[in-house]
C-alpha positions in Angstrom: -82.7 110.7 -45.1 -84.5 113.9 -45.5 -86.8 112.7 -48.1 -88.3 110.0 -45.4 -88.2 112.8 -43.1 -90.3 115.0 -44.7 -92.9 112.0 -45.9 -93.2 111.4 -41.9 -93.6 114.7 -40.9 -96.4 114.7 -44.2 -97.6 111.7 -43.0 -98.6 112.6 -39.5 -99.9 116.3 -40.6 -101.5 114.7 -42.5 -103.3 111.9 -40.0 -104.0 115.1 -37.5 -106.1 116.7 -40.4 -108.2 113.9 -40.9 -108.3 112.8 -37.4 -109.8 116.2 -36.4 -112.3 115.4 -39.7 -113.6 112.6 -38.2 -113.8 113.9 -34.8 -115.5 117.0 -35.1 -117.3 116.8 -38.7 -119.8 114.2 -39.7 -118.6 115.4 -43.3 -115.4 114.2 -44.9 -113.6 115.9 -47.9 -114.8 114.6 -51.3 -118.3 113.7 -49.9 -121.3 114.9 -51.5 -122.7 118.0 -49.3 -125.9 116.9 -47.4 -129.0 119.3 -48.3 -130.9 121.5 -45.9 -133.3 124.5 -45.9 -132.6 127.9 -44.6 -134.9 130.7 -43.9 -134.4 133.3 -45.8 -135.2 136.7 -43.8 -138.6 137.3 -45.3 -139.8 133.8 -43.7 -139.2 132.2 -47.3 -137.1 128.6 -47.3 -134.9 127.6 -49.9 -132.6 124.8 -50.2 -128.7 124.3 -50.5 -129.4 122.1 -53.8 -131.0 125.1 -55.7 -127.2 126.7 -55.7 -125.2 123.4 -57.6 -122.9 125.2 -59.7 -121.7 127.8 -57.3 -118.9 127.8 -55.0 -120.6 127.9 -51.1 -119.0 128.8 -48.4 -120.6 127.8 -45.0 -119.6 128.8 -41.7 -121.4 128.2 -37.9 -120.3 130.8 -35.1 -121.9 131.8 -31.8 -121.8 135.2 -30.3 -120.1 134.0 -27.1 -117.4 132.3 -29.0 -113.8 133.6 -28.7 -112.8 132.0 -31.9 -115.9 132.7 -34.0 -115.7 136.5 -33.2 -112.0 136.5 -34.2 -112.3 134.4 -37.5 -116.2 136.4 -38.4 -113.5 139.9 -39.7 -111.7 137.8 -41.7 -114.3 136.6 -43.5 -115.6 139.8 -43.9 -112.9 141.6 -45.5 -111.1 138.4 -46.7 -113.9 136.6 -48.3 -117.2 138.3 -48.5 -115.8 141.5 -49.4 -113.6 139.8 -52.2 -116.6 137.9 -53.7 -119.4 139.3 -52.7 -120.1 140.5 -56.4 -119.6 136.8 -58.2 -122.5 135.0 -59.3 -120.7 131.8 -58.9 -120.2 132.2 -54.7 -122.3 131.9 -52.0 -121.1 132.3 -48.3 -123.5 131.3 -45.7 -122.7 132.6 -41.8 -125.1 130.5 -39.6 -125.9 131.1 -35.9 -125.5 127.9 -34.1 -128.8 128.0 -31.4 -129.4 131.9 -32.7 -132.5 133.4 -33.1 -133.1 135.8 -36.3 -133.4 138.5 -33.5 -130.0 137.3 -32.5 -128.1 136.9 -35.5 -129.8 140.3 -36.7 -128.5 142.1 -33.1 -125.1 140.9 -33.8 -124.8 141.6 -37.2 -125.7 145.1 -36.8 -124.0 145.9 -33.6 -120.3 144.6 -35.0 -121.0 146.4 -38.2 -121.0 143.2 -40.5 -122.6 143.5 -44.1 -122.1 139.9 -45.0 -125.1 137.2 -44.3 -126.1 136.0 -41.2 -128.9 133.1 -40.7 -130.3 131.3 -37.8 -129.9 127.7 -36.8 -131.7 128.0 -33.5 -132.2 123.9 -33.0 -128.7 123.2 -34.6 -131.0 121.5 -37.7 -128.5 122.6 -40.1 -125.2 122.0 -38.1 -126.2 118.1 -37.3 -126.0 117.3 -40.6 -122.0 118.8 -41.0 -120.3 119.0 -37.7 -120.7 117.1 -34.3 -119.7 120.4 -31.5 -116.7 122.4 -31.9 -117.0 126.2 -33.7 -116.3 127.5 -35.5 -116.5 125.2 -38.3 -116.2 126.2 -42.1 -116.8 124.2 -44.9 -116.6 124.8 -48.6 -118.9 123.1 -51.2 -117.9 122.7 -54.9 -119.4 123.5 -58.0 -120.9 119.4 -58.0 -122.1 119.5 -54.6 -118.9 117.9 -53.1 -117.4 118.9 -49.8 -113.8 120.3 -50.6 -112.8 121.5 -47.4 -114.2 120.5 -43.9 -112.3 122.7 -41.4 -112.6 123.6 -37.2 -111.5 126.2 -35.4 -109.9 129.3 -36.1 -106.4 129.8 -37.2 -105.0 132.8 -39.2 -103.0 130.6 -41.5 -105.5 127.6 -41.8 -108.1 130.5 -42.7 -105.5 131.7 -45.2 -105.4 128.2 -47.2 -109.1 127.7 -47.1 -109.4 131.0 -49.0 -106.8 129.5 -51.3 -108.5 126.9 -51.9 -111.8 128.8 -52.8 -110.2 130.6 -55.3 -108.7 127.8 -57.1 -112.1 126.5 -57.3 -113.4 129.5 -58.1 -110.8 129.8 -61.2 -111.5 126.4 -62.4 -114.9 128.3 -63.0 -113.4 130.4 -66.0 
């Protein structure tokens, strides 16, 4: 009796997670990640395919955002802080309808050292998520979306960086 308990209570968890998926995300889990170009702050482009074989962490946020300036700390100290140094990880903080001006203000007045970039028309976040931020996803080694994620929750945030660094181990 518990055992079929449990597999419902998995089963629906489950269904949620994947109903959100398809809700908010135009990306599913196991999907190759679709390309894009970013500016890079010199005015220089480069693409999401020139980093296949690293571990990318992406994220969208908007300054007015309740839940994007309680998760952005965590990824500070949590993530960028713990891998800012491997060659094999790349996080990417994009500002959904931010300018650089914007993103750059932000950045400096909430003391963040971790990378912020524009997406002023949304160019980049059509291609991942439909409207709700903040929105993380995490890009294998291959190119393949391994976690799609919305919203903000401590413990949610906690599994996602889980799941990095199993990735990242498989690495070594």
């Amino acid at each position: 009796m518990r055992i079929k308990l449990l597999l419902l209570i998995f089963t629906i968890l489950t269904s949620f997670s994947i109903s959100a998926q398809d809700e908010f995300t135009l990306v599913k889990e196991g999907e190759k990640a679709p390309n894009f170009s970013y500016e890079l702050q010199n005015g220089s482009t480069k693409q999401l395919s020139d980093l296949k074989g690293k571990v990318v962490w992406i994220n969208f946020f908007a300054t007015w955002c309740g839940p994007c300036r309680k998760e952005l700390p965590y990824l500070q100290k949590e993530v960028y802080e713990k891998y800012m140094d491997k060659e094999n990880f790349e996080l990417f903080i994009f500002g959904r309808e931010h300018s650089w001006e914007e993103v750059t203000k932000f950045k400096t007045d909430n003391n963040y050292i971790m990378p912020f970039y524009p997406d002023l028309k949304r160019e980049i976040f059509s291609k991942y998520a439909k409207q709700n931020i903040p929105p993380n996803f995490i890009i294998d080694q291959e190119g393949n979306i391994a976690v799609a994620s919305i919203g903000f929750k401590e413990e949610e945030f906690k599994k996602i960086v889980d799941k990095v660094e199993e990735i990242l181990k498989l690495d070594f």
